[in-house]
N, C-alpha and C positions, 0 to 999 in steps of 0.2 A: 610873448617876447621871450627870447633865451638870453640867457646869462654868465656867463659863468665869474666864479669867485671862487679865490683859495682859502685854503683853512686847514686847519693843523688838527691833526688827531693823534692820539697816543699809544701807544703799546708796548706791553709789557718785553723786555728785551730776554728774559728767560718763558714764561708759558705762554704769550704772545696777544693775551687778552689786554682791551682796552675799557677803560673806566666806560660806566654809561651814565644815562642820565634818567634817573628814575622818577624824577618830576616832569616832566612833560606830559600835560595830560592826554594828550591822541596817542601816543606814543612812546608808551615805560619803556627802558631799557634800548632805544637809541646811543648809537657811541658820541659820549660827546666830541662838538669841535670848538676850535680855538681860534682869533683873529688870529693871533702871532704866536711864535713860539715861548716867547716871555710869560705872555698871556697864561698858557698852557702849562709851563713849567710851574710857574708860581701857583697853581689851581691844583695841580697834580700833589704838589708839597705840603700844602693845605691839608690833603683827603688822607696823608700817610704816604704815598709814594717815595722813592728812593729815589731820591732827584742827584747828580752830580755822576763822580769821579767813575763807577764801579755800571755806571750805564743807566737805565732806568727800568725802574721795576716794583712791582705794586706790590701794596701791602702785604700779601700773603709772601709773595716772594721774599718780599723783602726780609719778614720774619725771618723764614726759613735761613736764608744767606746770614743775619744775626746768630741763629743755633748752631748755624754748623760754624761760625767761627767762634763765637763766645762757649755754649752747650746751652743746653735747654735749660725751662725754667719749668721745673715739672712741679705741678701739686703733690700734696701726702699720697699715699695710698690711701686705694677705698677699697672697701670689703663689694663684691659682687652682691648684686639684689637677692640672687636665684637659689632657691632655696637646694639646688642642685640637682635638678630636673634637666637642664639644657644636654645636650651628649658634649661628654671632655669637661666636664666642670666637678667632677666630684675625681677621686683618685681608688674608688672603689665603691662596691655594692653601701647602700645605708651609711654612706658619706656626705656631710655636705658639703658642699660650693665654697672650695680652697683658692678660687680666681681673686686675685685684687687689681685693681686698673690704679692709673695715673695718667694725667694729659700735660702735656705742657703748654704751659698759658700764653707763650708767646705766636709758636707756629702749631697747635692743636695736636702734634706728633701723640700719637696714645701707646702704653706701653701696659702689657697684662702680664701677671708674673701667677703661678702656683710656688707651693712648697719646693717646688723643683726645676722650674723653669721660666724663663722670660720672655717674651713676644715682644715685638716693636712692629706696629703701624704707622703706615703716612697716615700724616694729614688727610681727613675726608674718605679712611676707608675703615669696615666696620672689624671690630676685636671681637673673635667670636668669642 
């Protein structure tokens, strides 16, 4: 027999991903759907989603859109692990590892600074 039924799905209105559904056991990571749109909104607002006025938009995004209007919410500085071994981390021969990192807790933004200069990373990409 064929069928058909509608149902509502979501997506992010900036990077265009939609939530899934990681319990299903045939099937991790399925988009989930929704009878209604109600349904759907209120589920979405639940998980962290940016439900309303500004569109809709998932949690990472939605971070992001809080930092660039508020600013970040970066941790202290850390001193780098490296004993200054890695190339670019020391600032001279029998130096060591002048790198310090900071992320910000809200959208993961990372930012590495030496004695003379400062780096700023997105989100999800690596500081060397």
């Amino acid at each position: 027999m064929l069928q058909t039924q509608t149902c509502v799905i979501a997506r992010c209105d900036e990077c265009g991903h939609g939530p899934v559904d990681l319990d299903l056991p045939y099937h991790p990571g399925v988009v989930r759907h929704w009878p209604t749109e109600g349904a759907a909104l209120a589920a979405l607002a639940e998980q962290g989603w940016q439900v309303g006025g500004a569109g809709l938009r998932c949690p990472d995004c939605a971070a992001v859109a809080v930092c660039e209007a508020d600013g970040h919410d970066f941790a202290e500085w850390v001193r780098c692990p490296c004993p200054g071994a890695r190339p670019g981390h020391r600032s001279g021969p029998d130096r060591p590892c002048e790198r310090r990192y900071r992320y910000c807790g809200r959208c993961d933004l990372a930012e590495t600074t030496t004695t003379t200069t400062t780096t700023t990373a997105a989100a999800g990409t690596a500081v060397a």
